[in-house]
TITI-616960 format. One line per field, with one value per residue (C-alpha): residue in one letter; x, y, z. Coordinates in steps of 0.05 Angstrom, whole numbers, plus 32768, in hexadecimal, padded with zeros to 4 digits. Last residue first. Layout:
r <- A:...
X <- X:...
Y <- Y:...
Z <- Z:...
This chain:
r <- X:X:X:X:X:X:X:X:X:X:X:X:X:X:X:X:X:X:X:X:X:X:X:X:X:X:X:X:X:X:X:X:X:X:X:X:X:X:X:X:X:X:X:X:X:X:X:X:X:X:X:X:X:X:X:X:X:X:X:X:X:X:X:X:X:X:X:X:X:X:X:X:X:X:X:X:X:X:X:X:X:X:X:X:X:X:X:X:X:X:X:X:X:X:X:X:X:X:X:X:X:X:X:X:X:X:X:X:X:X:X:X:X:X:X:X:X:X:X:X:X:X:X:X:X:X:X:X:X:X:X:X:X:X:X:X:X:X:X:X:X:X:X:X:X:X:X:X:X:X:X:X:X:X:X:X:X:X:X:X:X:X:X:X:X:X:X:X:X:X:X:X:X:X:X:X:X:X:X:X:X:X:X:X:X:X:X:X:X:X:X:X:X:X:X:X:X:X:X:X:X:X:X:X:X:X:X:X:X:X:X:X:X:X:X:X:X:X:X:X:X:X:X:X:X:X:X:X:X:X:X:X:X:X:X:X:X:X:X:X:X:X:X:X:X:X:X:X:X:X:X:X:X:X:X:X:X:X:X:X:X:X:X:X:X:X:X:X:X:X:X:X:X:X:X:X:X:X:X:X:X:X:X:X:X:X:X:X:X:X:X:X:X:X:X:X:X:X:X:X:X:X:X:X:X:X:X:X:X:X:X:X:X:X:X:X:X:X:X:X:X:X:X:X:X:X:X:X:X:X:X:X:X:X:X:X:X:X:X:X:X:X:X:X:X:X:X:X:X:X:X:X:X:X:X:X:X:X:X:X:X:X:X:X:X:X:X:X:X:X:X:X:X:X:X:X:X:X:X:X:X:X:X:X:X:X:X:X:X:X:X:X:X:X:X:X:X:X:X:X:X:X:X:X:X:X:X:X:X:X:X:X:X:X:X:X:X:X:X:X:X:X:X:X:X:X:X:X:X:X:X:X:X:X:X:X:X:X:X
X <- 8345:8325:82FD:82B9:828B:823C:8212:81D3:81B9:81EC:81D4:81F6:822F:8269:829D:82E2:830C:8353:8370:8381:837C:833E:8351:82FA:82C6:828E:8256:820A:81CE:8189:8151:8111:80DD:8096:807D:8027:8010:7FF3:8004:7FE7:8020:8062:809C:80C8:810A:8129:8171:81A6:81E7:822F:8261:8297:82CA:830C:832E:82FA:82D2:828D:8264:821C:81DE:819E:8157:812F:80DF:80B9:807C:805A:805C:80A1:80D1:8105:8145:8160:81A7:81D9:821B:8246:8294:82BA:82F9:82C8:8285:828F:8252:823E:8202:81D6:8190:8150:816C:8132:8142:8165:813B:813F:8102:80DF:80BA:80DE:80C7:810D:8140:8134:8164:8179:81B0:81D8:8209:8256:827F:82CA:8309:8350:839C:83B3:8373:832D:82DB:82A3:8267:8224:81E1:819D:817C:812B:811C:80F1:8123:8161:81A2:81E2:81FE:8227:823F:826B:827C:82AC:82EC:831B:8309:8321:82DE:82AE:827C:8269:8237:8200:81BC:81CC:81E8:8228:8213:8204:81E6:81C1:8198:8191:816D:817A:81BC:81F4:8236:8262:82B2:82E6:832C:834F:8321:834F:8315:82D5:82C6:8282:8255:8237:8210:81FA:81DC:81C7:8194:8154:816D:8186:81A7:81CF:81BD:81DB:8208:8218:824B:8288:829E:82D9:8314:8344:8384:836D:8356:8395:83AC:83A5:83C6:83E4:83F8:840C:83FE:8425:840A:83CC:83C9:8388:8381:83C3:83B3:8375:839C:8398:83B9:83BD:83A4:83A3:8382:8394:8368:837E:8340:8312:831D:82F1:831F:8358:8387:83A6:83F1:840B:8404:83ED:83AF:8380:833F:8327:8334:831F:830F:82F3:82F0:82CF:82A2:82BE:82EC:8316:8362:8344:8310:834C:837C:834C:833E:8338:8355:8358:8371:8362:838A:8389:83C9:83F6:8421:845A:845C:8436:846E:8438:841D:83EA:83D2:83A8:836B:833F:8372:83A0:83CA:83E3:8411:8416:8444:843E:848E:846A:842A:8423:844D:842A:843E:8479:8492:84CE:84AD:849E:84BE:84E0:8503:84FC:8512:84EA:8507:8548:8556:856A:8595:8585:8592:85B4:85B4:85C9:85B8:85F2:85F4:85B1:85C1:8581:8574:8541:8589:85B1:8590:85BB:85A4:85B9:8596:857F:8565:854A:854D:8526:8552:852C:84FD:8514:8504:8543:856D:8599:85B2:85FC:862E:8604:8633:8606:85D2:8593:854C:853C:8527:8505:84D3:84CE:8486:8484:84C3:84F8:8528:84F1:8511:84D9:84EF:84FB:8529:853A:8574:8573:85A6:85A5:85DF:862B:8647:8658:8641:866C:8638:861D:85E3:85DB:85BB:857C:8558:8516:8502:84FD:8546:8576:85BE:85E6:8615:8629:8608:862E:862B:8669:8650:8628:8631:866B:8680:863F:863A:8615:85D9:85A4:8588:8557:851E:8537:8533:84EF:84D1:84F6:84D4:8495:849E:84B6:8471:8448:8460:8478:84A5:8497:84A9:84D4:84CD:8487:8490:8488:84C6:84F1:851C:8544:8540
Y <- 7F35:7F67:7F57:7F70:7F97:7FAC:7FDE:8005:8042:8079:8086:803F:8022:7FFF:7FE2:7FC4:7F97:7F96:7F53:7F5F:7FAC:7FB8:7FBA:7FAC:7FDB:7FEB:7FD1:7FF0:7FC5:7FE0:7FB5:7FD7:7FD5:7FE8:8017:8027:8069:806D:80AF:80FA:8131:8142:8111:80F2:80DC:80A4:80B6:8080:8099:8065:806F:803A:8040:8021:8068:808D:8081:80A5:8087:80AE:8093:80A8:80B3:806F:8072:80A3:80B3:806E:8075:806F:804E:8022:8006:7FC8:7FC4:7F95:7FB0:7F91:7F82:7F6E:7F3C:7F0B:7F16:7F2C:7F39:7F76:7F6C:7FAB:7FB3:7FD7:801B:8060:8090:80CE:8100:811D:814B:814E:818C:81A5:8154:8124:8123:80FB:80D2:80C3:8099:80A2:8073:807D:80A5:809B:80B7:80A1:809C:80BB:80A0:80B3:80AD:80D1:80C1:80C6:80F6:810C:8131:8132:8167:8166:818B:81AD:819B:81C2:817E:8145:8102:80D4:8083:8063:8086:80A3:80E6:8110:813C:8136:815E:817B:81A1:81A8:81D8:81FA:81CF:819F:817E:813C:814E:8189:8167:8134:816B:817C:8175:8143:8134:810D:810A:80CB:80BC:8081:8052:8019:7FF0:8005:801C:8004:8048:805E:80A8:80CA:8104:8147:8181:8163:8123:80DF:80A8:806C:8080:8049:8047:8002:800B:803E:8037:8012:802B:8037:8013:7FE1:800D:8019:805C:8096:8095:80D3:80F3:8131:8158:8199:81DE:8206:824C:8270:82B4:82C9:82BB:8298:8260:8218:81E3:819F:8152:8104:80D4:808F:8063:8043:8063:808B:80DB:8101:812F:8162:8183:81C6:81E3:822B:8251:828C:8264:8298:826F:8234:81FB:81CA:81AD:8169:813C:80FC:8106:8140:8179:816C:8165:8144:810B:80FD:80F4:80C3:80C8:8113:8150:8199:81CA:820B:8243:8293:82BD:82B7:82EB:82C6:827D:8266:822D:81E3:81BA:817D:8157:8116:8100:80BF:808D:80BC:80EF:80D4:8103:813F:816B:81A7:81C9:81FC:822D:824D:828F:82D8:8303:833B:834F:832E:82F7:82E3:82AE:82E6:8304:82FB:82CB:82BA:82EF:82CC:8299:82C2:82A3:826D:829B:826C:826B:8237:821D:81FC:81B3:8189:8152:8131:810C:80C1:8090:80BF:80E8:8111:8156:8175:81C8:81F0:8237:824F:8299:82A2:82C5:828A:8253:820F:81D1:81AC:81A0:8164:8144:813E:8120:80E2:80AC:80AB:808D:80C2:80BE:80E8:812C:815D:8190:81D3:81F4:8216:821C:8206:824F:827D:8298:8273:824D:8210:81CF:8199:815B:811D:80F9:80AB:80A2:80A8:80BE:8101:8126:8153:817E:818F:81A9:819C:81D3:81DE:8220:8227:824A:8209:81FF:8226:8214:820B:81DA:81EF:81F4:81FB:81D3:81C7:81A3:8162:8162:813A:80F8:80E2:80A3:805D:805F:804C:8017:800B:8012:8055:8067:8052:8080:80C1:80B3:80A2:80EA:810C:80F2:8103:8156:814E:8130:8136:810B:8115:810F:8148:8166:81A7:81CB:818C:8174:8139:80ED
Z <- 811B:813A:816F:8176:81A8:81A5:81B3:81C6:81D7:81CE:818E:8171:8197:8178:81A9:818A:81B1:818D:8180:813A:8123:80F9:80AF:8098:808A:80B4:808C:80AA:80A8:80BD:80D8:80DF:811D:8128:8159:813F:8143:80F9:80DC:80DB:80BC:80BE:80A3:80CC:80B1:80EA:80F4:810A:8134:812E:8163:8155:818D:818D:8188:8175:8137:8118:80EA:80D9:80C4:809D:8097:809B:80A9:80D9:80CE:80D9:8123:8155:8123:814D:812B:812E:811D:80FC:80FD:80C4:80C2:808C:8078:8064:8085:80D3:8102:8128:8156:8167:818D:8194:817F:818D:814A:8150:8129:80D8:80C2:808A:806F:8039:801A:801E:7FE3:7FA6:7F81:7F3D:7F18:7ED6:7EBA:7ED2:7EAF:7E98:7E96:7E80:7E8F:7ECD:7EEF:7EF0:7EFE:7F00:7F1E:7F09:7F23:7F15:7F4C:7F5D:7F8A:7FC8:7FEC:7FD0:7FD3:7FF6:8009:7FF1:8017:7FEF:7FF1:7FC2:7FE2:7FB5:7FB3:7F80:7F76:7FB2:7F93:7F43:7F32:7EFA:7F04:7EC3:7E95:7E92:7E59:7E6D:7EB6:7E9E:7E68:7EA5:7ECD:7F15:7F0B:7F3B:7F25:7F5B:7F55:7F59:7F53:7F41:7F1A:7F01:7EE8:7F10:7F4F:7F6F:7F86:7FCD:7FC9:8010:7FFE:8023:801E:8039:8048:8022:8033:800E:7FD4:7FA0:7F5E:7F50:7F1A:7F0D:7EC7:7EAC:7EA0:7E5D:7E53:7E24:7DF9:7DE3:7DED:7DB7:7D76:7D61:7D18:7CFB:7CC2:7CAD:7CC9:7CA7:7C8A:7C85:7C5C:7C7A:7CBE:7CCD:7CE2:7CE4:7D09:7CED:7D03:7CF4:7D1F:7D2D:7D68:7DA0:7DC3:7DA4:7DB3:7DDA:7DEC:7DCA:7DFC:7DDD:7DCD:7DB2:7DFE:7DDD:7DC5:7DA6:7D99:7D72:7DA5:7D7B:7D2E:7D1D:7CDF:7CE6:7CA8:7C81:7C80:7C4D:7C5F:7CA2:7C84:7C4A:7C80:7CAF:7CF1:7CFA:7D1D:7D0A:7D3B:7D44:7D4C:7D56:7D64:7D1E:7D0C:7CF7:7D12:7D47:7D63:7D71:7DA6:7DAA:7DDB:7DD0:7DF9:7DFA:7E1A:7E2E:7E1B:7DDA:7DBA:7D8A:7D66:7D3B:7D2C:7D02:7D02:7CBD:7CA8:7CA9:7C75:7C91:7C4F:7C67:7C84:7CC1:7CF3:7D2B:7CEF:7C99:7C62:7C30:7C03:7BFA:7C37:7C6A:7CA2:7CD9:7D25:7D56:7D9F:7DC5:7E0B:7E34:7E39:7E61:7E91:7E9D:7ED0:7EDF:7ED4:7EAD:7E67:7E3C:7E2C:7DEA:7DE8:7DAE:7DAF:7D62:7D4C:7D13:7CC7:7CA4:7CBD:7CC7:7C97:7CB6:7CF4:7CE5:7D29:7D3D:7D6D:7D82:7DA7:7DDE:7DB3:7DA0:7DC6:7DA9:7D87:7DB9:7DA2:7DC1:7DE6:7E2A:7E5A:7E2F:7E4F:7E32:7DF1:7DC4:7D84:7DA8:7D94:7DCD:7DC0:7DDF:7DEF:7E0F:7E3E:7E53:7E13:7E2A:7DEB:7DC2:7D92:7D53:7D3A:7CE3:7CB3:7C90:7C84:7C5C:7C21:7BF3:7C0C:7C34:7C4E:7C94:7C92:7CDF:7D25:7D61:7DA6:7DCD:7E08:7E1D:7E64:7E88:7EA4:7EAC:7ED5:7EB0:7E95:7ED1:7EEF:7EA5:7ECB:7EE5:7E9A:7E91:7EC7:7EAD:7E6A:7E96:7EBB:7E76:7E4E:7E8E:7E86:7E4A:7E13:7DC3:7D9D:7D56:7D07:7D09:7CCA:7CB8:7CD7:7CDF:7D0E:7D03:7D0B
């Protein structure tokens, strides 16, 4: 498996890609102790074909565990883009290094691979000679004509998202990259071919989204350069669709005020993280318009409070939801906050009993409204120590209402994980309350 200029004939390894690599070889306990690092690299049968350099790296490894061997056109120490052939035996003294470009300076490294390290040889420098006419510095040509992107490689990022990265070539700045499911769709530009991230790209590499899940797609990097010059093909299958999550469900207001939120949501499959979009328009919600924002982003509680709404405004929301693998949206919901003219008081408590279902405790309370202007506002949970201090709002709205006290019963869950034989009291506005034992 060798390098090649057009082709892609190697994986890439990044960021996540080097963590589960790293990952998988703790699994394995570890390859043995290295008794040195690969060393004496030099590069020999060097010859050109088709305008293009070929020749043969060699080295003396230290046959104590996987090689792999990194290729980069860029002086910058394998800090951006290279490609990495492997994973080779540990007997590995050579790999073919083909298709390269003439009279470029290429920087090569062998790194072998113990337990989660990486013991990397010396870097080395080597300049591929001039092919004829073709041949030319820093990946031109001699007449200086710009060259197509090389070296393009791509990987599944996640379910719905692929990466791919790619050397310029000679005078090249602006890139977009073609994408589609099928060849023929891609090579010409029809039914599920795409293009993205058409810009200047100086860092040579982009994130396409939107993808189907454990699904092929074929893609190339064009150029405006030289009249429009495309890279080689390559192709990436994103993760099975097994692997993607499931929406949040069971999105609920729990309170809302003037200018604040209280939003309650069931997780679904694998969610990991969680943020709140609110707009004042749905147009705005799905695209991200105008009135859009986003709260409480990487939570991972179920349960948010937001603020900085206005009153007597309808707000569509949906939650977001992620893990190291995948996104998803929940449906949409709405809620209304209270008229500019509400008002939030303590409400009078008539009693509190706290009772256990399953591995969960509930505080029952009856709550006092004073006339028929006052109705349900909101709650706040406060602990200390073994104390529970829970505060219940009525919402009273201005204007001429019936004078008559009636009652409402208001449940409130406070979790489970209390400590086992701990006497808990939970009083509600200082009024009334009620004690439990953890158990």
């Amino acid at each position: 498996m060798g390098f090649r200029g057009d082709t892609m004939r190697f994986r890439i390894i990044y960021g996540l890609g080097l963590m589960l690599l790293a990952v998988f070889a703790a699994a394995l306990g570890g390859i043995g102790v290295a008794t040195a690092n690969p060393a004496g690299l030099f590069v020999s049968n060097e010859s050109c074909s088709g305008g293009r350099v070929y020749a043969t790296l060699n080295w003396t490894p230290d046959s104590a565990g996987q090689q792999y061997v990194d290729l980069s056109a860029r002086s910058d120490n394998f800090a951006s883009s290279y490609s990495t052939s492997g994973p080779l035996p540990s007997s590995r003294t050579q790999e073919p290094l083909e298709q390269l470009l003439p009279n470029t300076t290429y920087y090569m490294r062998v790194s072998t691979l113990i337990g989660t390290e990486f013991l990397r040889s010396a870097m080395l420098s080597y300049t591929t000679r001039s092919c004829g006419s073709s041949g030319g510095t820093g990946g031109g040509t001699s007449s200086g004509r710009a060259t197509p992107p090389l070296h393009l490689q791509g990987a599944a990022f996640s379910a719905t998202q692929a990466r791919f990265q790619w050397l310029p070539g000679a005078g090249n700045r602006y890139f977009c990259l073609d994408y589609a499911r099928t060849l023929p769709d891609l090579l010409n530009r029809v039914g599920s071919w795409r293009n993205s991230g058409c810009s200047p790209n100086p860092s040579n590499s982009l994130i396409v989204s939107n993808l189907a899940c454990g699904a092929n797609y074929f893609a190339r990097v064009w150029t405006p350069a030289g009249g429009g010059l495309y890279s080689t093909l390559v192709s990436v299958q994103t993760y099975s669709c097994a692997s993607v999550i499931s929406a949040p469900t069971n999105l609920l207001k729990i309170f809302v005020t003037k200018t604040k939120a209280r939003l309650d949501w069931e997780a679904g499959k694998d969610n990991r993280w969680f943020c709140i979009d609110t707009a004042r328009s749905r147009s705005d919600l799905l695209n991200q318009g105008s009135s859009w924002m986003n709260h409480a982003c990487w939570t991972t509680s179920t349960q948010a409070t937001i603020s900085g709404l206005r009153c007597e405004t309808v707000y569509y929301w949906r939650v977001y939801a992620w893990n190291q693998v995948s996104n998803v949206h929940s449906d949409v919901s709405t809620f209304t906050t209270d008229d500019c003219d509400t008002t939030q008081v303590k409400a009078p408590i008539e009693d509190v009993d706290v009772d256990r279902v399953g591995n969960e405790y509930f505080a029952k309370i009856v709550v006092g409204r004073p006339d028929a202007c006052h109705s349900f506002g909101s709650y706040t949970a406060d602990t200390f120590g073994n104390v529970i201090e829970l505060t219940v709002y009525n919402k009273k709205v201005s204007g001429s209402c019936a004078q008559i006290y009636t009652t409402y019963t208001l449940t409130i869950n406070l979790g489970s994980g209390y400590a086992t034989g701990v006497r808990y009291i939970v009083t509600v506005n200082d009024d009334e309350s009620d004690t439990f034992v953890g158990n």
